[in-house]
N, C-alpha and C positions, 0 to 999 in steps of 0.2 A: 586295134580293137578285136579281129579278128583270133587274133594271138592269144588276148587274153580270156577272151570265151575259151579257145580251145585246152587252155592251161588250168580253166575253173572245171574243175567237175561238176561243182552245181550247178554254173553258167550254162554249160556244153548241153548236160541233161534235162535243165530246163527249153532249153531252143528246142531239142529235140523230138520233146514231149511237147512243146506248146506248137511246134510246125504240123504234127502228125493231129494233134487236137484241133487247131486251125483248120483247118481243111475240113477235118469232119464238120465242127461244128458252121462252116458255112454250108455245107451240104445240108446240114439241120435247119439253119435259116433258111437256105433256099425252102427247104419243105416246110416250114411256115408259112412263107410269104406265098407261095403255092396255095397252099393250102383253104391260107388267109383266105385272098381271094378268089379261091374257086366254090367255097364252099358259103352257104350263110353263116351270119353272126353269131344263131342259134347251133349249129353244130359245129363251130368251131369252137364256144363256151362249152362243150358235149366234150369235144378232146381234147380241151387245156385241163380239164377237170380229171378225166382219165388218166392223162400224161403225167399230173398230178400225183394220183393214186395209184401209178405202177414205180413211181420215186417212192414212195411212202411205204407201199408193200415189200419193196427191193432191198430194204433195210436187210434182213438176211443176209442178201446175196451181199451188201457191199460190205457187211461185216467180216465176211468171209475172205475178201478182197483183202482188206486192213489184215486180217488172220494173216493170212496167206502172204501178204505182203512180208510181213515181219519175220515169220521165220524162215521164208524164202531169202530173205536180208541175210538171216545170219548163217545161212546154208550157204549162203556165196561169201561170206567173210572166211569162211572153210572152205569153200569150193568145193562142198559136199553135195555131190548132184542123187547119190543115191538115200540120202538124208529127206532131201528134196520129193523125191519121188513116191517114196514112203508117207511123207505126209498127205500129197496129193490122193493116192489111191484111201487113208485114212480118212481123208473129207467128202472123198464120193460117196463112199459106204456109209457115213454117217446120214449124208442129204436122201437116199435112200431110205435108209430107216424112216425119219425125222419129217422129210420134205413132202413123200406120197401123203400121209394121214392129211399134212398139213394141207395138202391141194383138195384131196375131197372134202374138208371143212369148208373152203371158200365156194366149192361149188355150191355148198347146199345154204351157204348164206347169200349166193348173189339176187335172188327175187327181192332181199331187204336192202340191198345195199344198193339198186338200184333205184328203189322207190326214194332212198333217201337224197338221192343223185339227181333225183326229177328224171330221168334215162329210160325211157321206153320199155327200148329192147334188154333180152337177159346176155344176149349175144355178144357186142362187145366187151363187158365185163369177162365173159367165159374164156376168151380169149386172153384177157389180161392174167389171169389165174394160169393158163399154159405156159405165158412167156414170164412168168416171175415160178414158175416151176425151172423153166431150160436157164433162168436168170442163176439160179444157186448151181446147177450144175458149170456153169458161166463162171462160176466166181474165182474157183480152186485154178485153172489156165492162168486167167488175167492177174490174179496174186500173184502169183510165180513167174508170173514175167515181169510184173515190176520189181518184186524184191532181186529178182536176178537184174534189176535195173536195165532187161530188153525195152527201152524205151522207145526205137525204131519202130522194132515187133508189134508193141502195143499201138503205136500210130497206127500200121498199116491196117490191122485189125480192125479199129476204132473207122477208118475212112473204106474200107469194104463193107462194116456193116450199115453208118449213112448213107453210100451210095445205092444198095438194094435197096434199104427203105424208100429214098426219093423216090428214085422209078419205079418199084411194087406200088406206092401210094398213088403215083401218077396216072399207073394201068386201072387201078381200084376207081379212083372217083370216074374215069375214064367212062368205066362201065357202070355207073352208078351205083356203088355201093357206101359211099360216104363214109360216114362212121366206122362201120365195120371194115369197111377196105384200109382205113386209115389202121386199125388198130390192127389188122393182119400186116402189115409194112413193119410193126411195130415188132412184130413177131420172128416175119423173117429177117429182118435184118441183127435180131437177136442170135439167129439159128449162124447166119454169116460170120459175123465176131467169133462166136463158139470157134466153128469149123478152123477158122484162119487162127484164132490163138492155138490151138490145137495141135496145128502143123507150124507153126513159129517154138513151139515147146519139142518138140524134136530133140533136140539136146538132151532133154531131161528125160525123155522117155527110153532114150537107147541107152543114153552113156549111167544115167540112174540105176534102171532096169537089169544091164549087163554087167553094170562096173563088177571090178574086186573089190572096193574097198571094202571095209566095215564100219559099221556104225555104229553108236552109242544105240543103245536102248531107246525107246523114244519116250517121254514124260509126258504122256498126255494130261496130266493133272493141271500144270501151268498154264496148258493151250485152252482147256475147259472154260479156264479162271480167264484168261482172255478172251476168249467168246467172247463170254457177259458184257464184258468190260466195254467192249469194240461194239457190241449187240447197242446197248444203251447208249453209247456217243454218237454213234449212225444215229437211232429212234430220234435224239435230241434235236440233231442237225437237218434230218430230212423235215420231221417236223415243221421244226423255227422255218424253213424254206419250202413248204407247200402245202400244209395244212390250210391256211388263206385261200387258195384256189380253191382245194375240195369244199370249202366251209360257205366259199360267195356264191360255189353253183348251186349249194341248198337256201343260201338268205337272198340272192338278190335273182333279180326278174331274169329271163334266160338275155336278155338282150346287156343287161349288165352284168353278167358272169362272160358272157364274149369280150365285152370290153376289157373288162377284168385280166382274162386271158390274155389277150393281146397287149396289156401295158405288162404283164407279168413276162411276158418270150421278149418282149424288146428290151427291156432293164435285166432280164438276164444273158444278156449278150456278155454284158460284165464279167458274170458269175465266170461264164463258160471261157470267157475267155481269160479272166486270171487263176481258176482251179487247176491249171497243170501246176504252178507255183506251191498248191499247198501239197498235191500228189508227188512231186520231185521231193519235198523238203520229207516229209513223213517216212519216205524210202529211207534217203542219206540219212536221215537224221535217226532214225531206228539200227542202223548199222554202223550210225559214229557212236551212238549208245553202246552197244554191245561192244564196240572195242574199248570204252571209255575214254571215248574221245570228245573235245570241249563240243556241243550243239550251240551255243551262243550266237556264235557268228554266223551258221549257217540259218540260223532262225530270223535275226536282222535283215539279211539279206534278202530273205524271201520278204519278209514284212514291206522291205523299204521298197522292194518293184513293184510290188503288188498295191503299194498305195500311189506311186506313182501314177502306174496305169491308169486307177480307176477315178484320181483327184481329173483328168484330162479328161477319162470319158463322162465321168458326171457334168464335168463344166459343158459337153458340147449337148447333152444331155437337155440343159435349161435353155440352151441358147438357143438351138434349133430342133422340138421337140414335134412340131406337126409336120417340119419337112423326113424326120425320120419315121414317123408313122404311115405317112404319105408314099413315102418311099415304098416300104413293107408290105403296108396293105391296102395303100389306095388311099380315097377319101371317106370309108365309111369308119374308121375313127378316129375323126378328126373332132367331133366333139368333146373328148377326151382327153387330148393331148395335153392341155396344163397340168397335168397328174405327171407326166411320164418323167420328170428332173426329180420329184420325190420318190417315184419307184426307184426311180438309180440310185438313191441315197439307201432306200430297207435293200438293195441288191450291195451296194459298197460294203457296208453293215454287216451282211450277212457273209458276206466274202471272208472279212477279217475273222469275223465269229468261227469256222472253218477253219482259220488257217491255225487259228489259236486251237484247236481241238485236236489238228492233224497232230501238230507238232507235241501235245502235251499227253494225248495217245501213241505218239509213239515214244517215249519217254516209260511209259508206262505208269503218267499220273493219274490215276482212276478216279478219281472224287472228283472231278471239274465236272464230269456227266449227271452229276444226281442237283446242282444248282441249274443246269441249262435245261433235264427234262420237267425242274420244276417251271423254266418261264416258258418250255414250250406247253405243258399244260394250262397254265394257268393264259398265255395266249391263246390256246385254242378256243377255253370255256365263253373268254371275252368278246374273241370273234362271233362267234356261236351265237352269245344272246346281245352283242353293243352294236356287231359289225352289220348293220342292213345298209350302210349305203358304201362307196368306193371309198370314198376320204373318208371313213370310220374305218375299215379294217386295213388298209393303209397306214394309219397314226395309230394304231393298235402294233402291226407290223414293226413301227422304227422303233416305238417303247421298247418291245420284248427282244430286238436285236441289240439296241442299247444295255436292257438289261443281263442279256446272256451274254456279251462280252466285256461286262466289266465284274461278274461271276467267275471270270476266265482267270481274268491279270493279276490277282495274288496266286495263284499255281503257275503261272508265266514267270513271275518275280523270282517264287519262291525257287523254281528250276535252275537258274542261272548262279544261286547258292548253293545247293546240294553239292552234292560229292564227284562229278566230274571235274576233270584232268584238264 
């Protein structure tokens, strides 16, 4: 068994990314369950709704990730490190231009976007706007380590920056700062990741930097035209998977938006823990593109683990849903817990919806985004004026999941006839 991980590239790269993800993301849990219980119901609905909205804001930065991703893929199909290098300093300069305007905008809308929030204070917000500014300069590092397929790198990075957060949050409520201490955790541990991809990209900075070789010209017209592309399949995605939260802390009471929150972090235990699945496939699968090599198999492959996993974790899901709440965060939402086997299902859902986007973005099938932003709009509106109570924007949720991933499956089809080899 052993053997044959080591012998599957995909295999190998997946364990590798999903050990270094595992880890973070129970450091995450931990600071949930932390969290959970140290704080009230009412500001823990405060920072699922944030957590929320700095996923939704991030859209940029992960676009740029997916960027970066791809042609840092095909910069290692050349082992063109000063290719490489050249793009990264072209994405700084850009987020420079593009990103400062972009961050004094949000300053001056946050008094509205907090009223709309129910959110007191202008302070947390303020902070969210700093760390989805450090988030794009963030993005151009971590692309370039996946497409150079540093999947080690990327763990260790990913589990440095949880681990500051935990502890920064745990010094913060410490001294009473709640909220805001919470969303400074959020910050430094963003600053952490940075620094540590940073010095993991080493490689690329000296041997890019210094190399002789030369390079092609570089065509920034194609990477433009991928932006877009990559811009509006993040908007779709993050959307379809958190617009629900920012939507229940404006319709429902603050004590059912905590709820809310809390069946939302426990069903996406899933998420987190089958996404390195669609992150490995998107890499390989973007650099078997570029050499014209078949994607089929490697797309089966991820689909069939990734439904594995989640058919088992939804089944323990139903079966024992108040002992996992209970678990987490005690007995104060224990009233709730019948809900939590249907979350796993809009979380399962949502999973594939992903995997099918990773894979058909890196393909470079661009039209599957404009059917998905049309159901993550048309879910938002629904939430917005149907969603006032849990199990309304909940059955709102599995419709528009259902419906953006069968949006998906004739460009899924269609891929596996096209012109690869």
């Amino acid at each position: 068994m052993i053997q044959r991980i080591k012998n599957n590239a995909f295999a190998r790269n997946s364990l590798i990314l999903f050990s270094g993800s595992m880890v973070n993301n129970i450091l995450s849990y931990i600071f949930h369950l932390v969290v959970g219980r140290m704080v009230s119901v009412t500001v823990y609905g405060e920072t699922e709704s944030l957590i929320s909205l700095m996923t939704i804001i991030a859209v940029p930065a992960g676009t740029l990730v997916m960027v970066m991703t791809k042609y840092a893929a095909e910069c290692k199909a050349h082992n063109d490190k000063k290719r490489s290098y050249e793009l990264l300093r072209y994405f700084n300069k850009k987020i420079m231009r593009y990103g400062v305007p972009l961050f004094l905008v949000t300053i001056l809308l946050t008094p509205y976007i907090s009223r709309f929030l129910n959110i007191k204070s202008n302070i947390p917000l303020i902070i969210v706007w700093v760390s989805m500014l450090l988030s794009l300069f963030s993005s151009g590092v971590s692309g370039t380590l996946s497409g150079w397929q540093k999947f080690k790198e990327s763990g260790w990075a990913a589990i440095g920056g949880g681990a500051l957060k935990l502890i920064s949050a745990l010094g913060f409520i410490a001294l009473g700062m709640k909220l805001n201490g919470l969303m400074l955790s959020f910050f430094l541990s963003a600053v952490s990741t940075y620094v540590i991809a940073l010095i993991c990209l080493k490689f690329i900075f000296v041997e890019g930097k210094n190399g002789n070789q030369e390079i092609t010209k570089l065509d920034f017209g194609p990477i433009k035209s991928t932006i877009i592309t990559f811009f509006m399949g993040n908007l779709a995605i993050n959307a379809l998977g958190n617009l629900d939260m920012v939507l229940a802390k404006h319709n429902l009471s603050s004590i059912e938006a905590g709820q809310y929150g809390a069946l939302t972090i426990v069903s996406k235990i899933i998420f987190f823990a089958t996404g390195v699945i669609a992150s490995v496939l998107f890499s390989m699968s973007a650099e078997h593109n570029h050499k014209k090599v078949n994607t089929k198999k490697l797309f089966f492959q991820a689909f069939s683990l990734m439904l594995g996993v989640s058919l088992i974790a939804t089944a323990i899901y139903f079966i024992a849903p108040k002992l996992i709440l209970s678990f987490l965060f005690g007995a104060k939402y224990d009233d709730v817990s019948t809900y939590l086997g249907w979350f796993a299902v809009l979380v399962v859902l949502y999973s594939m919806v992903n995997l099918t986007l990773q894979y058909l973005l890196s393909l470079h099938r661009i039209k599957v985004v404009y059917g998905m932003l049309a159901v993550a709009a048309l879910a938002a509106m629904a939430i917005l004026f149907l969603g006032h109570t849990i199990s309304a924007i909940l059955i709102i949720g599995i419709v528009a999941q259902i419906a953006a991933l069968a949006s998906a499956l004739p460009f899924i089809f269609n891929s596996f006839s096209k012109h690869q080899k």
